[in-house]
C-alpha positions as CSV (number, residue, x, y, z in Angstrom):
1,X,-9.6,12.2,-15.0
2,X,-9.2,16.0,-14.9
3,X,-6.1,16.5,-12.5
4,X,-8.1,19.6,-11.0
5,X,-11.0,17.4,-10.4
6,X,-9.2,14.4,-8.9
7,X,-7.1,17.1,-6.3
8,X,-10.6,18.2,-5.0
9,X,-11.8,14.9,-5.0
10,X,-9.0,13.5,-3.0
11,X,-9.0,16.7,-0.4
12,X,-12.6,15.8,-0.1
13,X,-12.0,12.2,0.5
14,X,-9.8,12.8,3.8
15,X,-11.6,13.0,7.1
16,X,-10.9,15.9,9.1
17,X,-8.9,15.3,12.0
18,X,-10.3,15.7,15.8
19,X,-6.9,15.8,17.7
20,X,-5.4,17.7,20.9
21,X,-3.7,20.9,20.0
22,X,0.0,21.7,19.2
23,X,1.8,23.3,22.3
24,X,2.7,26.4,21.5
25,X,6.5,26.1,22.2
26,X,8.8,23.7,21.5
27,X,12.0,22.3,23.3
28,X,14.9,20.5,22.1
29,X,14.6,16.7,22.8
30,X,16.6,15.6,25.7
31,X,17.4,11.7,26.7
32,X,15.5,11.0,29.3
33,X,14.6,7.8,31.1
34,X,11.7,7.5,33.5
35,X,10.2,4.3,34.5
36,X,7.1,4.5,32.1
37,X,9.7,5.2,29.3
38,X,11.6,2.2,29.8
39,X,8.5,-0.1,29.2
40,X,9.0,1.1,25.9
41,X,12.4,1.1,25.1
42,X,14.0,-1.4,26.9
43,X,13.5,-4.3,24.2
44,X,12.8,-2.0,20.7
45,X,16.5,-2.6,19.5
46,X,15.7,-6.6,19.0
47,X,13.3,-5.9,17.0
48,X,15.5,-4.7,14.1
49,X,16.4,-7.1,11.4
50,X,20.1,-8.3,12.2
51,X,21.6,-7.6,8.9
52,X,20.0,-4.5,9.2
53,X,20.9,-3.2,12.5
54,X,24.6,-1.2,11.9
55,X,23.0,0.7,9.5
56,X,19.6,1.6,11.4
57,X,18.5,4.1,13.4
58,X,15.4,5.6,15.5
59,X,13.9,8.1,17.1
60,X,10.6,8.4,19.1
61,X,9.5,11.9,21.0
62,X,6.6,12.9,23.1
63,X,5.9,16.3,21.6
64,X,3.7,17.7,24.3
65,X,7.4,16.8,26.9
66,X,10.0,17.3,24.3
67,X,11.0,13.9,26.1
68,X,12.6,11.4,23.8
69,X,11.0,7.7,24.3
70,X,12.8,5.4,22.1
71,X,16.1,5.9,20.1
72,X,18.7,3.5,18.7
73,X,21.4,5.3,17.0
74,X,19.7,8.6,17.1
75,X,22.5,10.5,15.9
76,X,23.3,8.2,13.1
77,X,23.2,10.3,9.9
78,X,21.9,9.0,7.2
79,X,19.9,10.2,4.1
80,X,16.4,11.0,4.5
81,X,14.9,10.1,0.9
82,X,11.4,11.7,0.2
83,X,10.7,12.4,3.6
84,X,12.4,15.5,3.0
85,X,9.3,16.3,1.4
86,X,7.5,17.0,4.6
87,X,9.8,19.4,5.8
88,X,9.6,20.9,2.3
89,X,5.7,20.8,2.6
90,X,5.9,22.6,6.2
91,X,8.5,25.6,4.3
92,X,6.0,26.2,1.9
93,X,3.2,26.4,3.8
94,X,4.7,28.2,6.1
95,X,5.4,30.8,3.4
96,X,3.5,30.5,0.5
97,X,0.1,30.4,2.5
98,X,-2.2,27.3,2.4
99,X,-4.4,29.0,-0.4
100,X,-1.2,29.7,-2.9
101,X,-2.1,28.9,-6.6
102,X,0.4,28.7,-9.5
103,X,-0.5,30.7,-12.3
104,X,-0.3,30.0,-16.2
105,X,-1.0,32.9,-18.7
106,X,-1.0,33.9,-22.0
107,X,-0.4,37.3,-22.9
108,X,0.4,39.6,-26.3
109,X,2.3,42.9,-27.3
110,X,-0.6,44.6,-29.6
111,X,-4.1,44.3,-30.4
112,X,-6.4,41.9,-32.6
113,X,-8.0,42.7,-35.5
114,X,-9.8,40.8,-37.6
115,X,-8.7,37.8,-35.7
116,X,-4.6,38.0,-35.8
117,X,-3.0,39.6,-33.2
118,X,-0.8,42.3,-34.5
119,X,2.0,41.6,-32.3
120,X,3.6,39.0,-30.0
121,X,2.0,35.9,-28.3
122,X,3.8,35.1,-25.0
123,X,3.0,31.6,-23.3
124,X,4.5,32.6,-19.4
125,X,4.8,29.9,-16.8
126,X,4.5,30.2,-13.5
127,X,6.3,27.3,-12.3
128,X,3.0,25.2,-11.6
129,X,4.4,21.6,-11.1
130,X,1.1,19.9,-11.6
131,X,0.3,21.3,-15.6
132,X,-1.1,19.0,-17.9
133,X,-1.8,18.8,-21.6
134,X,-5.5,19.2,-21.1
135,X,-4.8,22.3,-19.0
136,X,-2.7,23.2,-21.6
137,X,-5.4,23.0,-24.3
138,X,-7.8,24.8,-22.3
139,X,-5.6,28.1,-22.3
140,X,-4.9,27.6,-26.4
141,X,-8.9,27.3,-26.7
142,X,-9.5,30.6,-24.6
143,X,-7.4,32.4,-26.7
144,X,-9.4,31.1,-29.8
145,X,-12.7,31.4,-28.0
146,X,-11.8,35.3,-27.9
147,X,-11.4,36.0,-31.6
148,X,-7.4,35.0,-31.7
149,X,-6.5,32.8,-34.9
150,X,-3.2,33.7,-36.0
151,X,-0.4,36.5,-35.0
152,X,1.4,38.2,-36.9
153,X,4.7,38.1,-34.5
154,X,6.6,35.9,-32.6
155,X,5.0,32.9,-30.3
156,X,7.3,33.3,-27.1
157,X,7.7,30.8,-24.6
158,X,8.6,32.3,-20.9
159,X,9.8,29.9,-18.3
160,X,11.9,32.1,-16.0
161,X,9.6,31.9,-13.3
162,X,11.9,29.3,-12.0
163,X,15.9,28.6,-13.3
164,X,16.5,25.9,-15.8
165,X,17.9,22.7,-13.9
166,X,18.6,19.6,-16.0
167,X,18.0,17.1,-13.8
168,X,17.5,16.9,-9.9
169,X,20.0,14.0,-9.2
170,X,22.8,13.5,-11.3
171,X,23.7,10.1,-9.7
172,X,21.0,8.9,-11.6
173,X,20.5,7.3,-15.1
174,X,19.2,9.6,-17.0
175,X,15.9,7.8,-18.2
176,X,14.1,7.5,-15.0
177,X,11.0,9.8,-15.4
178,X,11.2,10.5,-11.6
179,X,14.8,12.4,-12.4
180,X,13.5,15.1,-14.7
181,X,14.9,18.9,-15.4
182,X,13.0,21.7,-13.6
183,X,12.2,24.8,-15.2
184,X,9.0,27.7,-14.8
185,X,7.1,25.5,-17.3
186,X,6.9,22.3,-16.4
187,X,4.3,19.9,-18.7
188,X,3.2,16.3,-17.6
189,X,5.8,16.4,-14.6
190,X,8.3,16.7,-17.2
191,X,8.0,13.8,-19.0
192,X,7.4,12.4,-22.3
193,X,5.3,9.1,-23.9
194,X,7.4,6.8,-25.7
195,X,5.3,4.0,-27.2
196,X,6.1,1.3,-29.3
197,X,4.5,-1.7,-31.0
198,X,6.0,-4.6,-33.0
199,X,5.3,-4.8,-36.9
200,X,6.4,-7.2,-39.7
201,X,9.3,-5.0,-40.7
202,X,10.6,-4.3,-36.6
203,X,8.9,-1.6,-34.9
204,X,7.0,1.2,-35.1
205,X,7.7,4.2,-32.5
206,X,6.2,7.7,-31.1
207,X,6.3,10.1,-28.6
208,X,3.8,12.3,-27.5
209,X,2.3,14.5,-24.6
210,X,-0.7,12.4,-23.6
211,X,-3.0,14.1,-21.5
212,X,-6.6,12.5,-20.7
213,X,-8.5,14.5,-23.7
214,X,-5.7,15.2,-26.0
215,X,-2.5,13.0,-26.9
216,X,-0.9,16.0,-29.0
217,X,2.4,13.7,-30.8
218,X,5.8,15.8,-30.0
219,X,8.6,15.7,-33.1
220,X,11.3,17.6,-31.2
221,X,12.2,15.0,-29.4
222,X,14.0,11.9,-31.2
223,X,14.2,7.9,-30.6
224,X,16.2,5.7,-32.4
225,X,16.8,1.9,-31.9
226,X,19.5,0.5,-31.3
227,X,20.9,-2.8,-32.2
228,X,22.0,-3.6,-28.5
229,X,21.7,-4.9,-25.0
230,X,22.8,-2.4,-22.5
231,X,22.4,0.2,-21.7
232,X,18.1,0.1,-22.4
233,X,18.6,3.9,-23.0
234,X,21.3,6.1,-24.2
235,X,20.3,10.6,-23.9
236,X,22.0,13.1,-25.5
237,X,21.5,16.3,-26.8
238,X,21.8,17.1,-30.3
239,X,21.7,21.0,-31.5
240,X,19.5,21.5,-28.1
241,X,17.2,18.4,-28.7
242,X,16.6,15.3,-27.1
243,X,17.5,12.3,-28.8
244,X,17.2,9.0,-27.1
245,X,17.9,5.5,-28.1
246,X,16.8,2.5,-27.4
247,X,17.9,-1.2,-26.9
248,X,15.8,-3.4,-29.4
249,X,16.9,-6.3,-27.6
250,X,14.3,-4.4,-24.2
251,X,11.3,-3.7,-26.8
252,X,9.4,-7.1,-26.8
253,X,6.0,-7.3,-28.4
254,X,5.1,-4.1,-27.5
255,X,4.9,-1.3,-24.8
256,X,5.4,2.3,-23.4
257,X,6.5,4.3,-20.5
258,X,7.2,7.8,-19.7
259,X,10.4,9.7,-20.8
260,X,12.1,12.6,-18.5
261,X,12.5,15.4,-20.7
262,X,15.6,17.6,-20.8
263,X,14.0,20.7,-22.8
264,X,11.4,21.5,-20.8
265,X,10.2,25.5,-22.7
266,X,10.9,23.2,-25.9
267,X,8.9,20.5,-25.0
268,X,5.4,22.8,-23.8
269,X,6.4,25.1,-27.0
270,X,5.5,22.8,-29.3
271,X,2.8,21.1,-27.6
272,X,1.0,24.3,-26.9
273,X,1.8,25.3,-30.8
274,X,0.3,21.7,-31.6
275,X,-2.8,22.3,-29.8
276,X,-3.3,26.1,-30.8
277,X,-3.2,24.8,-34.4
278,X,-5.7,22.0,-34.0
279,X,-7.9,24.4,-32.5
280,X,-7.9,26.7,-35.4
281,X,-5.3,29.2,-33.9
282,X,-2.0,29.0,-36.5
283,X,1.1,29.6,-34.1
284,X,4.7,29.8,-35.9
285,X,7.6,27.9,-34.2
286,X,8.4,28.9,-30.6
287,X,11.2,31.1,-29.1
288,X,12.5,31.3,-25.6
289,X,11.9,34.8,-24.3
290,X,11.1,37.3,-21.4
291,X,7.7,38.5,-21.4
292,X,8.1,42.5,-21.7
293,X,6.6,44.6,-19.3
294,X,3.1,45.9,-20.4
295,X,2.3,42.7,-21.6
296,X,-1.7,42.2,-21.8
297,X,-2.9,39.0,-20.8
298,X,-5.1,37.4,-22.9
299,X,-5.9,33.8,-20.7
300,X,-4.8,32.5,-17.6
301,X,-4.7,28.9,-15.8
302,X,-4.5,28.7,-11.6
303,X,-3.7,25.7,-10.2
304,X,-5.4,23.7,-7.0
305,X,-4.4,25.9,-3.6
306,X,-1.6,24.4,-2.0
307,X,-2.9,22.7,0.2
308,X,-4.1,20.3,-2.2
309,X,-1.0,20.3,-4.1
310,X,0.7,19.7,-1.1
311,X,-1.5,16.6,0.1
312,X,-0.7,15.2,-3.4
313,X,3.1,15.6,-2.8
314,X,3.3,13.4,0.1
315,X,1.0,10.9,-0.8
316,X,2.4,10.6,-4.4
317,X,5.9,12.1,-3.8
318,X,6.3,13.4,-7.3
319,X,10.0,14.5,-7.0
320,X,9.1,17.5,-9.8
321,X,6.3,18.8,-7.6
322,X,8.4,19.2,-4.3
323,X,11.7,21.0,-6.5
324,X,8.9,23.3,-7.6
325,X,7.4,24.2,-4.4
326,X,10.9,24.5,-2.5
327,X,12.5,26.7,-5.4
328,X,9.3,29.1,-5.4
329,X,9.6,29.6,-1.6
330,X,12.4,30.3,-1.5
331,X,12.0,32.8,-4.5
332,X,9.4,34.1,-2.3
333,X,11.5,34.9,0.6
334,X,14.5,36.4,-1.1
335,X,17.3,33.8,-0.9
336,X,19.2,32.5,-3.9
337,X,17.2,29.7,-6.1
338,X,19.5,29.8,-9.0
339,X,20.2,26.1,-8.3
340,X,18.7,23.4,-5.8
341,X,21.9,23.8,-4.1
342,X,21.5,27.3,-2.8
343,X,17.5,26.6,-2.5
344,X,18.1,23.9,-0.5
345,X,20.5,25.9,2.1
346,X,18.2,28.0,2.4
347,X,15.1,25.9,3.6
348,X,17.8,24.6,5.5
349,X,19.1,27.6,7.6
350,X,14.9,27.8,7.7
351,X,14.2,24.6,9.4
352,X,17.6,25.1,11.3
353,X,16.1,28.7,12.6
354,X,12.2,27.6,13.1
355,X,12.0,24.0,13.7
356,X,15.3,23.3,16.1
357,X,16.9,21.5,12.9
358,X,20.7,20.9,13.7
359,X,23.1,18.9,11.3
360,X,21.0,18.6,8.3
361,X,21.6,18.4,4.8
362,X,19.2,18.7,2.7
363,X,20.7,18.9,-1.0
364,X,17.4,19.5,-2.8
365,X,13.6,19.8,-2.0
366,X,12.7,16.0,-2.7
367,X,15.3,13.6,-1.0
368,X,16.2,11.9,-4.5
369,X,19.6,11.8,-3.2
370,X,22.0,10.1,-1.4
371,X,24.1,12.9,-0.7
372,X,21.2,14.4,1.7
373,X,22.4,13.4,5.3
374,X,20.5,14.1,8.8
375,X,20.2,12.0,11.7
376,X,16.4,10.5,12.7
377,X,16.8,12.6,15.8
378,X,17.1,15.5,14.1
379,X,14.2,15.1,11.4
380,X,11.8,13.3,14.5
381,X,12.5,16.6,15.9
382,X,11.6,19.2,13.7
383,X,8.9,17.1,13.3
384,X,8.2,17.3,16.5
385,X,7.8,21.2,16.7
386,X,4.8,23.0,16.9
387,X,5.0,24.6,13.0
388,X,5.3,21.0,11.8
389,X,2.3,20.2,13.9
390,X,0.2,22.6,12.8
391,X,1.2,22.1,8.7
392,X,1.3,18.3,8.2
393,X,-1.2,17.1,10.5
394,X,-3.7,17.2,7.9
395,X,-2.1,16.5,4.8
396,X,0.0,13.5,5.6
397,X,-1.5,10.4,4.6
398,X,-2.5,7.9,6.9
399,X,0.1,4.7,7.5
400,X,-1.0,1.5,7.6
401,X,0.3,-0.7,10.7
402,X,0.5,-4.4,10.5
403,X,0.3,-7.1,13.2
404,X,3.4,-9.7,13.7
405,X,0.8,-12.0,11.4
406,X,0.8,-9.3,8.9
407,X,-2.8,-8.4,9.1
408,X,-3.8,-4.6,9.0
409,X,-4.5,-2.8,12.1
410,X,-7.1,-0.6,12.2
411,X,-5.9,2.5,13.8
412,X,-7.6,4.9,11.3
413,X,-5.3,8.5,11.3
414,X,-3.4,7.0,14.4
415,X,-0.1,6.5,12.5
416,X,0.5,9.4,9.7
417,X,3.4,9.4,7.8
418,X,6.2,9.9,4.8
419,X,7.8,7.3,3.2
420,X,11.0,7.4,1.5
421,X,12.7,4.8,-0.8
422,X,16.2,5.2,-2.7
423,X,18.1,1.9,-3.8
424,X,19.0,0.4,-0.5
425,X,18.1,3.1,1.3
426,X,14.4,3.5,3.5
427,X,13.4,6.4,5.7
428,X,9.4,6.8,7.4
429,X,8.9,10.0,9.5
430,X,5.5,10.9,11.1
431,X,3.1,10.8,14.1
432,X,1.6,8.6,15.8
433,X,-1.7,9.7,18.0
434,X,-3.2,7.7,20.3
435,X,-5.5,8.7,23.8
436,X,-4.7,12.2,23.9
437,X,-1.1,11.9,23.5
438,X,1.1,12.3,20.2
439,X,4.5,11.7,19.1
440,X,6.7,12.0,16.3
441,X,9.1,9.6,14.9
442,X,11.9,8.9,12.3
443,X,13.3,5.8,11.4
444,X,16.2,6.0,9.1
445,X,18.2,2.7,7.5
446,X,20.8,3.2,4.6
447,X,23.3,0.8,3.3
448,X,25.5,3.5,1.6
449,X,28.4,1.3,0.7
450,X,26.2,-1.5,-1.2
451,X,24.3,1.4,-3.1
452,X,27.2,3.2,-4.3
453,X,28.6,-0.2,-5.6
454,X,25.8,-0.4,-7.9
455,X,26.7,0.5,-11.4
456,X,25.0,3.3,-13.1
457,X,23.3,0.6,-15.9
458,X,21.4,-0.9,-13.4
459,X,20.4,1.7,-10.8
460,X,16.7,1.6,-12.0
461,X,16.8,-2.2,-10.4
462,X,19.7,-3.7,-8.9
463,X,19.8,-6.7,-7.7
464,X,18.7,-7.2,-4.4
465,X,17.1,-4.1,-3.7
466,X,13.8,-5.1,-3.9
467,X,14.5,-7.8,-0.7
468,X,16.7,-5.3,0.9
469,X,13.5,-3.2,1.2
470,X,11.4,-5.5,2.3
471,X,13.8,-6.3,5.4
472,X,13.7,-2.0,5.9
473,X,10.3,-2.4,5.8
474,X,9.4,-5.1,8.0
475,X,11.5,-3.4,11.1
476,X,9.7,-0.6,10.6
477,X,6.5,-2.2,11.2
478,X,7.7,-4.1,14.0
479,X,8.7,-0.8,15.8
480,X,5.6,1.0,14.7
481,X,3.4,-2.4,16.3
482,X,6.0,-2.2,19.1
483,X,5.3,1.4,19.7
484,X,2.1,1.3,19.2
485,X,1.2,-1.7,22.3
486,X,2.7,0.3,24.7
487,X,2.4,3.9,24.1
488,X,-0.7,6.0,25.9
C-alpha cells in the first residue's frame, strides 16, 4: 500500500477524542499525601516483580493539581528508550506546526530542448523521513512526463538539508535496520533488501530498494558470504561503499530482511538513476552536490502534514523518523544540528524551559540509547504540562490494559501511551483519563549492568531478554490495573 494512502487512512481510523481541557498553567509536582491519595499508593510498590524492584521506578500525577499520586523511586534515573519520542513529537509540533510537510524536488541549471536538459539535474532532499521508492519513481516520471529524457550535465544528488550521521547509536551492531545513518535524503527509512535463496551450487544473493510498485535492484552496495559462524554480519566500507558479509552457516533455505544503509545520497542516487532510466529518462552516474541558487524546479514530492507523520512515529517508533523530525526543529529554531548530540541539547534546554523538564538527558531524538538518563518523575512531568497536553493527546495511541487473568479491558482511549524497549531495558509514559479527571504517568525499569555485559555479537538477542521483558511488562500492567481500580 501507498505510504501516503495508509498515513490518511490511519489518521482517519482514530476517533477523535471528547476529553476535559488542559489547564492552562502548569506546576511542578510536589509529594503530597492526602487521604484519597493513600488509597492509591499505599500497596502499589508490591505490585512490582521482586527481581525487578531495585531497578524500577514510577511516577503518577494529577495534572489538573500538579499533585503526585503514586511514586516508587521517582528520582531513579534511568533511560527512557523510545518514549523519548513523545517529548520529541511535542518539540516538533510545537515548532514545526501540525500542518509541516517535508519537501522533495528536482530541479535543473538550463533549459530543455528537444528533450535533454542543457544543463544540470539536481535531486534535493528535504530531510523527509518517510520517502519511498514509489515516491521516488513518481518524481523521475514527472520529469519524463514533461519532455525531460536525458541531460547533458551532471545528475546531482543534494542531501544537506540535514548533516550526514552514520548511525544513531553506536553501541549497536551495525546490521540492525533500526540503527541506520541519517542524512537530508533518507530512502526506505534507510535501509536496504538483502534476499537470498538456496541453489544447487550455494546461494544466489541481491539487494534492492523494494518499494510496493517498483523493486529497482541496487549494485553499490556489496554482499559476500562468508564461510563462518559469528558474527551473522560483518560492515565495512570500501572506497565509500558498503560491503557486507554474511555467515553461510545463518542463510538456511532461504530468506531476506532489511539492511541499514551507511551511504544514504549514494544509496537514493542510484535508485533514482535506476528508475529515471527505466522510465525512459537516461541519467549518468550521480554526484554529491549543493543545489546552486537559481535552481528551477522541475518536480516536487510533499510528504503527509505532521501530524500524521507524527501519529506514525509513536505508534511505529521508527527510530529514523523521530532523528529527522528532532534535527529539522531544531534547524528550524536556530540551534546547532550538526550532530544528534548538539540537537539533542537543544530540545533539551527546550523541554527544560517549556515543560518543567529538570535532569534530563536526552542524547538523541529516539531513545535508541542507553546513555539517555531521566528520572520517571521528571518525564511523568513534562508530560504532565499543559503543551504536552495539548500535542500528544491525539496522536498517542491507545494502550491496552489487561486484568490479573490477562483478559483485555475495555477502556477505549482511557490509557494512551509510549512504549519503549532496549535490551533489558522497558519504559511506558502516557495518560490515563477516566470521569473527568486525567493523569500522566512514567514507569521506567532498566537493568544497566546485565545489558552492558552483553557482548556486541549478540545484542540483536541476548539471552534472556526476551523473559526479562516480559517481567517489565507484567508490573506495568499490574500498576496500570492497579491505577486504574482506584483512580476517579
Amino acid at each position: 500500500m501507498d505510504r501516503r494512502i495508509f498515513l490518511a487512512g490511519l489518521a482517519a481510523s482514530l476517533p477523535s477524542i471528547t476529553r476535559a481541557e488542559a489547564p492552562t498553567t502548569s506546576r511542578v509536582p510536589l509529594l503530597r499525601n492526602p487521604d484519597h491519595i493513600r488509597q492509591v499508593s499505599a500497596s502499589s510498590a508490591r505490585l512490582l516483580d521482586p527481581s525487578l524492584s531495585s531497578v524500577t521506578g514510577y511516577a503518577l500525577i494529577d495534572v489538573q493539581s500538579g499533585n503526585i499520586i503514586d511514586s516508587y523511586q521517582p528520582q531513579i534515573s534511568l533511560p527512557p528508550a523510545s518514549v523519548t519520542k513523545a517529548i520529541t513529537a511535542v518539540y516538533a509540533r510545537d515548532t514545526l506546526g501540525a500542518d509541516y510537510r517535508f519537501q522533495t524536488r528536482v530541479a535543473a541549471t538550463g533549459t530543455v530542448s528537444g528533450g535533454i536538459l542543457q544543463g544540470d539535474l539536481y535531486l534535493i532532499g528535504g530531510g523527509d523521513p518517510l520517502l519511498d521508492t514509489d515516491e521516488l519513481a513518481d518524481l523521475a516520471r514527472t520529469l519524463v512526463q514533461n519532455g525531460v529524457r536525458g541531460i547533458s550535465g551532471r545528475f546531482i544528488v543534494d542531501a544537506s538539508a540535514l548533516p550526514y550521521i552514520p548511525e544513531i547509536d553506536r553501541e549497536q551492531p551495525d546490521y540492525l535496520g533500526y540503527n541506520p545513518s541519517i542524512h537530508g535524503l533518507n530512502l526506505n527509512f534507510n535501509r536496504v533488501y538483502f534476499e537470498w535463496k538456496r541453489v544447487d551450487a550455494g546461494y544466489t544473493v541481491s539487494l534492492d530498494a523494494r518499494g510496493e510498485r517498483h523493486v529497482p535492484r541496487v549494485a553499490r552496495i556489496g554482499m559476500d558470504i562468508a564461510n563462518r559462524d559469528l558474527p551473522v554480519f560483518e560492515y565495512r566500507s570500501v572506497n565509500g561503499r558498503d560491503q557486507w558479509s554474511v555467515a553461510q552457516s545463518a542463510l538456511g533455505d532461504g530468506g531476506g530482511r532489511w539492511l541499514p544503509v551507511r551511504q544514504p545520497s549514494d544509496y537514493v542516487g542510484e535508485v533514482f538513476a535506476t528508475l529515471a532510466n527505466s522510465m525512459g529518462l537516461r541519467l549518468p552516474l550521480h554526484q554529491n552536490g549543493v543545489t546552486p541558487a537559481g535552481a528551477q524546479i522541475l518536480a516536487s514530492f510533499n510528504s503527509a502534514d505532521l501530524d500524521e507523520i507524527l501519529r506514525w512515529l509513536l505508534k511505529y517508533s521508527n527510530n529514523l523518523t523521530a532523528e529527522c523530525v528532532g534535527l529539522r526543529t531544531t534547524q528550524m529554531l536556530g540551534g546547532g544540528q550538526r550532530s544528534l548530540d548538539s540537537s539533542s541539547d537543544h530540545m533539551q534546554r527546550w523541554a527544560e524551559r517549556n515543560l518543567q523538564g529538570s535532569q534530563i538527558d536526552f542524547r538523541n531524538h529516539s531513545g535508541l540509547t542507553d546513555d539517555a538518563q531521566m528520572s520517571p518523575l521528571a518525564m511523568a512531568t513534562m508530560l504532565s504540562n499543559p503543551r504536552a497536553q495539548s500535542h500528544l493527546l491525539h496522536i498517542l495511541k491507545p494502550f491496552v490494559v489487561t486484568n490479573n487473568q490477562g483478559n483485555a479491558l475495555d477502556l477505549g482511549r482511557g490509557v494512551i501511551a509510549k512504549t519503549g524497549s532496549l535490551n533489558f531495558t522497558r519504559a511506558l509514559g502516557g495518560y490515563i483519563e477516566k470521569g473527568s479527571r486525567r493523569y500522566a504517568f512514567a514507569i521506567f525499569a532498566a537493568d544497566l549492568a546485565r545489558r552492558n555485559a552483553v557482548p556486541m555479537a549478540l545484542r540483536e538477542q541476548p539471552p534472556g531478554a526476551r523473559t526479562w521483558s516480559g517481567l517489565a511488562r507484567a508490573q506495568e500492567q499490574k500498576l496500570l490495573n492497579h491505577w486504574w481500580s482506584q483512580l476517579g
